[in-house]
DRENMAR-875491 format. One record per residue (C-alpha): residue number from 1; y, z, x; residue in one letter. Coordinates in pm, whole numbers, plus 50000, padded with zeros to 5 digits. Each point is the difference from the previous one (the first is absolute). Layout:
// residues N
<drenpa nr="NUM" v="Y" w="Z" u="X" rest="A"/>
...
// end
This chain:
// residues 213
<drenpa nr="1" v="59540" w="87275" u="04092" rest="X"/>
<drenpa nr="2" v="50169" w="50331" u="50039" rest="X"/>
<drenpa nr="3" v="49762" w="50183" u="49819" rest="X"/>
<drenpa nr="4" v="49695" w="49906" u="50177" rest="X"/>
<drenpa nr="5" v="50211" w="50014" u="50337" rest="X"/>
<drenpa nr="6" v="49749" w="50257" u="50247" rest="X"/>
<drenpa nr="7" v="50090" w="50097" u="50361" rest="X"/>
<drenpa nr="8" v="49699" w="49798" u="50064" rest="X"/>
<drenpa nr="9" v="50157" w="49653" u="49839" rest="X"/>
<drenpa nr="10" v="50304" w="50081" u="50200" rest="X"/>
<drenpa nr="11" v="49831" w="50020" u="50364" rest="X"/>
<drenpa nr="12" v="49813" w="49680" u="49914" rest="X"/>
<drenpa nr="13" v="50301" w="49822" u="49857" rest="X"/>
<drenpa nr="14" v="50177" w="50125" u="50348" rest="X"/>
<drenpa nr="15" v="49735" w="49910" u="50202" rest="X"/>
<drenpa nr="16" v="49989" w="49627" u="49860" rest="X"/>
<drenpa nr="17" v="50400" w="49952" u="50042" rest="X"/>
<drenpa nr="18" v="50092" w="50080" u="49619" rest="X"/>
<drenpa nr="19" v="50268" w="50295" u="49913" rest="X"/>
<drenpa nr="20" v="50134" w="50124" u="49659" rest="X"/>
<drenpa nr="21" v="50327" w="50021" u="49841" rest="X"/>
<drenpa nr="22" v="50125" w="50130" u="49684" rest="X"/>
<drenpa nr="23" v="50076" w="49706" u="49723" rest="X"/>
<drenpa nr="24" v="50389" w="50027" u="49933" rest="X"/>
<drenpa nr="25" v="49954" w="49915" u="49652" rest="X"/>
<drenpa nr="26" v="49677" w="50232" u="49916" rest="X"/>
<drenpa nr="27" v="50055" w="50305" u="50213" rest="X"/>
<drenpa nr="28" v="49696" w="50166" u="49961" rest="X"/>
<drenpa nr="29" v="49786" w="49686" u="50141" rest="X"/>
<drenpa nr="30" v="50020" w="49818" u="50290" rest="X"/>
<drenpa nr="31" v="49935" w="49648" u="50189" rest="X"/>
<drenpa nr="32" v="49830" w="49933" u="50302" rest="X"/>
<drenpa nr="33" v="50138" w="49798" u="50312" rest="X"/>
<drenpa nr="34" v="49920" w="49836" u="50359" rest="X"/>
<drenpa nr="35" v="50280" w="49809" u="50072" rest="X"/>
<drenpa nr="36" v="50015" w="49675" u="50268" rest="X"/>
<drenpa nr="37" v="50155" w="50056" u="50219" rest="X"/>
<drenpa nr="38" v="49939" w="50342" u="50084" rest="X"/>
<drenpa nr="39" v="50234" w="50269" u="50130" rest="X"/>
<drenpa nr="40" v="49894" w="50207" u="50297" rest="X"/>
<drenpa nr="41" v="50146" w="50246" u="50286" rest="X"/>
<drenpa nr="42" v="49830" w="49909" u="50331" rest="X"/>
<drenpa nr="43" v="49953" w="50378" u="50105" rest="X"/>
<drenpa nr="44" v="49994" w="49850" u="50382" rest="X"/>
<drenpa nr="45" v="50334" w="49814" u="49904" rest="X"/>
<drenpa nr="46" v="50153" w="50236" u="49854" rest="X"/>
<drenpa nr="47" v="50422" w="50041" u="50059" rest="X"/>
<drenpa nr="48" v="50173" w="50297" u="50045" rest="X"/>
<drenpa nr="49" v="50349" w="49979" u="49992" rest="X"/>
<drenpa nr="50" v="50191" w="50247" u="50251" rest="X"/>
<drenpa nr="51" v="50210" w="50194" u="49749" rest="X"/>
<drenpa nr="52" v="49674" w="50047" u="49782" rest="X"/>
<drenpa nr="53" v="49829" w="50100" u="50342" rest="X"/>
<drenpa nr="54" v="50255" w="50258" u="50058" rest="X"/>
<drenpa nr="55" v="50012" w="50117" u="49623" rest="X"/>
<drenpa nr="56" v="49632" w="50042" u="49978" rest="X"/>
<drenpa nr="57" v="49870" w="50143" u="50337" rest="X"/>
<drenpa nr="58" v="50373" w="50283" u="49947" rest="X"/>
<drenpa nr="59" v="49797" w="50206" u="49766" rest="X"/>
<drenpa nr="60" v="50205" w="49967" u="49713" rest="X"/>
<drenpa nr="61" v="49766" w="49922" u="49748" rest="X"/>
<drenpa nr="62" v="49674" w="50250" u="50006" rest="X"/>
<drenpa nr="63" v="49734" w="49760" u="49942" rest="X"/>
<drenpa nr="64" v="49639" w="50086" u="49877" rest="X"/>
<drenpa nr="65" v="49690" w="49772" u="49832" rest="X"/>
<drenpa nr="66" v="49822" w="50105" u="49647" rest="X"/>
<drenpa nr="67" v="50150" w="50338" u="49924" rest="X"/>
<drenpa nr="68" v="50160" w="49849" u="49674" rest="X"/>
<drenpa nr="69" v="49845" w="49658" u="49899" rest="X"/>
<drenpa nr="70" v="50134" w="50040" u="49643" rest="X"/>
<drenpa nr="71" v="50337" w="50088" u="50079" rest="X"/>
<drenpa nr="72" v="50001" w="49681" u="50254" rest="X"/>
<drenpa nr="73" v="49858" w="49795" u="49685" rest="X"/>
<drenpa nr="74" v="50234" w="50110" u="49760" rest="X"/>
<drenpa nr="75" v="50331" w="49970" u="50234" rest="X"/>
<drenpa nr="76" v="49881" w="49615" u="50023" rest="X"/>
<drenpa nr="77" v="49979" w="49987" u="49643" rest="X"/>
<drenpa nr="78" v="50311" w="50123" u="49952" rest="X"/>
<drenpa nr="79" v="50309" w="49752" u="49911" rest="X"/>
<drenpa nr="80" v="50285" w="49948" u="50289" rest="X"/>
<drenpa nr="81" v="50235" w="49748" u="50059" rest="X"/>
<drenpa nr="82" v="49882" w="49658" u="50007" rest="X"/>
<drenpa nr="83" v="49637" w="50109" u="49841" rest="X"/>
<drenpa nr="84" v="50076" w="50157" u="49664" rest="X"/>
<drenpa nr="85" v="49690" w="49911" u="49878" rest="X"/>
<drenpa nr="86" v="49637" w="50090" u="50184" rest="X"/>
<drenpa nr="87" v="49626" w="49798" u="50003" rest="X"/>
<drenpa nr="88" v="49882" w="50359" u="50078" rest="X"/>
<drenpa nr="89" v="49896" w="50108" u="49658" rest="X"/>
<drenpa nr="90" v="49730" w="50281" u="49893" rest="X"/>
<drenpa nr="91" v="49709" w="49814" u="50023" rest="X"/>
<drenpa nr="92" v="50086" w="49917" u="50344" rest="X"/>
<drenpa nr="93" v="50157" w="50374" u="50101" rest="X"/>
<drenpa nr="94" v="49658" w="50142" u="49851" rest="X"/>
<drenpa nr="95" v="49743" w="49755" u="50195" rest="X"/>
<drenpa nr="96" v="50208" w="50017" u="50339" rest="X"/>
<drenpa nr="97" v="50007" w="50422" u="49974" rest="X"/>
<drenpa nr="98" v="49601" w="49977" u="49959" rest="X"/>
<drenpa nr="99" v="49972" w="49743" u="50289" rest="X"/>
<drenpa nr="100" v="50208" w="50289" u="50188" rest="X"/>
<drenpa nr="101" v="49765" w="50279" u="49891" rest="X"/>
<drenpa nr="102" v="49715" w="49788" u="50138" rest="X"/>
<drenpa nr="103" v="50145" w="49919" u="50311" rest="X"/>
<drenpa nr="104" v="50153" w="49649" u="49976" rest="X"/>
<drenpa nr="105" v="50332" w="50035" u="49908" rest="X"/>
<drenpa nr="106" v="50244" w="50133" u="50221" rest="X"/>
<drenpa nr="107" v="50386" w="50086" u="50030" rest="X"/>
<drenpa nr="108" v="50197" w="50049" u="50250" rest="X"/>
<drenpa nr="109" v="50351" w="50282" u="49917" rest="X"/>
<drenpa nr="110" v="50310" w="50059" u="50138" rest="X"/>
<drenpa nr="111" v="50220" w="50301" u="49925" rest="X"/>
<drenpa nr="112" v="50315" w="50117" u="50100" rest="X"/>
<drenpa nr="113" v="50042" w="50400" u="49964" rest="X"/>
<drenpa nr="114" v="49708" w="50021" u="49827" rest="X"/>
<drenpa nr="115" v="50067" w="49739" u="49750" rest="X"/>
<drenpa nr="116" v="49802" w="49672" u="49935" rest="X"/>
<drenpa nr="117" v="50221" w="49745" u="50039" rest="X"/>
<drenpa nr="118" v="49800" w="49676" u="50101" rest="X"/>
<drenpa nr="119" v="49661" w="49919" u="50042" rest="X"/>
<drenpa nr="120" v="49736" w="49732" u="49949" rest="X"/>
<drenpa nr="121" v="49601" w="49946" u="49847" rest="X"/>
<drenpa nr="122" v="49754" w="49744" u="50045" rest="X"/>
<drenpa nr="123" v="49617" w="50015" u="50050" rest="X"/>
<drenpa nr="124" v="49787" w="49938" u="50297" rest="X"/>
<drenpa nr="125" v="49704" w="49829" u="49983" rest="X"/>
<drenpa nr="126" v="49779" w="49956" u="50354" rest="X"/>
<drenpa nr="127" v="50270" w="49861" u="50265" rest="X"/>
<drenpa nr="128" v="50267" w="49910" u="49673" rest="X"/>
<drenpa nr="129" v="50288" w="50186" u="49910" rest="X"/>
<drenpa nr="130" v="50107" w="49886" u="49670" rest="X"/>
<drenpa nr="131" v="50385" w="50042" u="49972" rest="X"/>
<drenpa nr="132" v="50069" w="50081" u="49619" rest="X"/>
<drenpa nr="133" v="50351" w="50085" u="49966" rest="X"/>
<drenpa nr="134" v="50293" w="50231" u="50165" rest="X"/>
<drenpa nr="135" v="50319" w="50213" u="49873" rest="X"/>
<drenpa nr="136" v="50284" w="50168" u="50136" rest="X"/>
<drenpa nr="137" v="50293" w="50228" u="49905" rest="X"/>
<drenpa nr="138" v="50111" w="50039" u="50332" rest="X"/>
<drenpa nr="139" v="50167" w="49769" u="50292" rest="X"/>
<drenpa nr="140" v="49671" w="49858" u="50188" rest="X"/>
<drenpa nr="141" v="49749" w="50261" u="49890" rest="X"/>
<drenpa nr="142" v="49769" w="49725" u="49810" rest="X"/>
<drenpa nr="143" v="50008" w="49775" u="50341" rest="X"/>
<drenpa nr="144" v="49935" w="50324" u="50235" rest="X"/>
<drenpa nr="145" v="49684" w="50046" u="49783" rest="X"/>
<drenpa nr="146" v="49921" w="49631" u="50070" rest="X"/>
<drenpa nr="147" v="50051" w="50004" u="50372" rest="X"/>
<drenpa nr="148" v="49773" w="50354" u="49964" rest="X"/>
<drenpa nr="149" v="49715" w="49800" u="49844" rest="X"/>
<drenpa nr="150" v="50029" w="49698" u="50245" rest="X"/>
<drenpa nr="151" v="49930" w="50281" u="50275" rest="X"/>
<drenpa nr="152" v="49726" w="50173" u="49801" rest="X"/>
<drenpa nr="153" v="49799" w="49647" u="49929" rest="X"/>
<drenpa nr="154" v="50032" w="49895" u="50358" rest="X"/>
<drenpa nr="155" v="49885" w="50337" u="50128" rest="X"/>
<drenpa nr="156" v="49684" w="49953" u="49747" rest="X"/>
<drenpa nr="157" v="49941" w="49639" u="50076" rest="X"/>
<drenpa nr="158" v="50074" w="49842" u="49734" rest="X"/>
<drenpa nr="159" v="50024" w="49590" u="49987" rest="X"/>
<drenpa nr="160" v="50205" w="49942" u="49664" rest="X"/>
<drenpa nr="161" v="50323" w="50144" u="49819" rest="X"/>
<drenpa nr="162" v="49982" w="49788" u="49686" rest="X"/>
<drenpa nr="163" v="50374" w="50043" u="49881" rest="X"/>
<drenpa nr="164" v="49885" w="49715" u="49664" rest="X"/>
<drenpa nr="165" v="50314" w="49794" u="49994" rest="X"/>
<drenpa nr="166" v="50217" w="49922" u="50322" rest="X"/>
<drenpa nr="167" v="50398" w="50149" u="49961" rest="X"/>
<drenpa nr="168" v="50344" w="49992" u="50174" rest="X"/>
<drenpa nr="169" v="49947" w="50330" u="50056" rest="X"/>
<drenpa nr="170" v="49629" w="50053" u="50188" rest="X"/>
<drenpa nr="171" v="50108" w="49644" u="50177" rest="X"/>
<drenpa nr="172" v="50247" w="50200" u="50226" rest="X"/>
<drenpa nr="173" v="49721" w="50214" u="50089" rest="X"/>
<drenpa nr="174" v="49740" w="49727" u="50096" rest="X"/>
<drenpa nr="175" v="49879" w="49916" u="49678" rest="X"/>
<drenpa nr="176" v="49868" w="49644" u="49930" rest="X"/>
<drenpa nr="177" v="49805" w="49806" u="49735" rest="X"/>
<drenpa nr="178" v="49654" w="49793" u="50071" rest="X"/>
<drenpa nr="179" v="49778" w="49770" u="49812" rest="X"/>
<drenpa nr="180" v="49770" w="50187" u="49762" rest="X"/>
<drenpa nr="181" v="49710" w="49890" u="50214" rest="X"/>
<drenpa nr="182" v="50130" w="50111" u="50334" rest="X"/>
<drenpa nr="183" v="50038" w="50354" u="49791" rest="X"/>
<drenpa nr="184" v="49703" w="50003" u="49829" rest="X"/>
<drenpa nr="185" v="49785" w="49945" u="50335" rest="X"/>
<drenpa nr="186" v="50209" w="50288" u="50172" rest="X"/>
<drenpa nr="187" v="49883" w="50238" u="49682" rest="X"/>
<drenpa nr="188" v="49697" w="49887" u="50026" rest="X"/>
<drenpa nr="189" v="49975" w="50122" u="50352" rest="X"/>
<drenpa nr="190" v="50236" w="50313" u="49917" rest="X"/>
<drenpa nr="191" v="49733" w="50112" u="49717" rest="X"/>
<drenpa nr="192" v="49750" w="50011" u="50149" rest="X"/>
<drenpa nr="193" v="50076" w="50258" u="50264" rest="X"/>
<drenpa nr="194" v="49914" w="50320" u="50019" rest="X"/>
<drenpa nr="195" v="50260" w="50235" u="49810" rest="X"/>
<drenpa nr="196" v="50340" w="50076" u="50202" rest="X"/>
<drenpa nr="197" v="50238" w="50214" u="49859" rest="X"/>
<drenpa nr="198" v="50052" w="50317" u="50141" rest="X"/>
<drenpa nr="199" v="50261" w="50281" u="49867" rest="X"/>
<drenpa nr="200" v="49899" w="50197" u="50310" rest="X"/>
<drenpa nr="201" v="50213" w="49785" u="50281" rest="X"/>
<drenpa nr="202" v="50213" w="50244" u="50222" rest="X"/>
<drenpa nr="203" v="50405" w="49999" u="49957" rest="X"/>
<drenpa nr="204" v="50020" w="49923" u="50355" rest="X"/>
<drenpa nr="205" v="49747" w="49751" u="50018" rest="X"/>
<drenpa nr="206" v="50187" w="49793" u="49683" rest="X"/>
<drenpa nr="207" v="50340" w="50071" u="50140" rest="X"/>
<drenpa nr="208" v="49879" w="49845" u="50332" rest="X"/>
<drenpa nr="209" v="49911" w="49701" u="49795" rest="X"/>
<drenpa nr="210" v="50312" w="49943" u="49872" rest="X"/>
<drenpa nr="211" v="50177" w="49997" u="50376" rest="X"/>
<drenpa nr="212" v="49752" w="49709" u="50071" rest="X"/>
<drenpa nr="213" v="50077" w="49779" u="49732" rest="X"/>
// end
């Protein structure tokens, strides 16, 4: 599969509920999955929690979309404690940075003097934001680049943050899983619209955002 994988198959596989992960035991291939239940972040349930508020609207973190997609795919490759081994293999790094070049993929940075430090990717497809994966090396700077895309997809209408598999972590935020049919008729809906994403959104007009939530 990995070496017929296109940015074509990958949109389609998206856009019918599937996503890829690198096989643990053959690294350079990988499996496909669409899970049941499904885990999602309503974007218009989304929870902030105050000291995160106050962390990310301080201006600590400088946060910017797709000036380094490969540096935000290779710090979620990389090992850290509690995930020393990755699903994000080279097939998957190489199809995801052509998906970026064409306009799909996406990634959201955060830097601290000038430093990456935390960030996240995923693709968006119509009215779908795709949520792929997330790293940090500093306190909070992976979940100030979430709260930063929440902002961004609600600005651009979006109707679906697919976050694949529902955590401890994205629950404290809002997240929640649903039956693969509930999903799969919001995708279908969220597909089908006109593209969304915008890198263009003013500061002030995301930052604004962020006080509403």
């Amino acid at each position: 599969m990995s070496a017929e994988l296109t940015p074509e198959l990958m949109l389609g596989a998206y856009a019918a509920g599937y996503f890829p992960m690198a096989d643990e035991d053959e690294p350079e291939s990988l499996n496909w999955y669409d899970p049941d239940p499904r885990g999602i972040l309503p974007l218009n349930g989304f929870h902030l929690p105050r000291r995160l508020r106050r962390t990310v609207l301080s201006g600590r973190f400088a946060v910017t979309v797709n000036t380094d997609f490969p540096a935000v795919m290779r710090g979620c490759a990389a090992p850290a404690p509690g995930r020393e081994t990755t699903w994000i293999n080279t097939p998957i790094t190489r199809i995801f940075c052509a998906l970026h070049d064409m306009g799909f993929a996406h990634s959201v940075e955060c830097r601290l003097d000038g430093v990456l430090v935390g960030g996240l990717y995923g693709v968006a497809l119509g009215g779908a934001f795709f949520g792929e994966s997330m790293f940090s090396t500093a306190t909070d700077a992976s979940k100030v680049a979430l709260v930063h895309l929440v902002a961004r997809l609600r600005l651009c209408g979006f109707i679906l943050l697919d976050t694949q598999f529902g955590t401890s972590h994205l629950t404290r935020f809002g997240g929640e899983e649903i039956p693969a049919s509930d999903y799969k008729a919001i995708l279908a809906r969220a597909v089908d619209m006109q593209p969304r994403w915008r890198d263009d959104l003013d500061t002030d007009m995301i930052e604004n955002e962020i006080r509403h939530f």
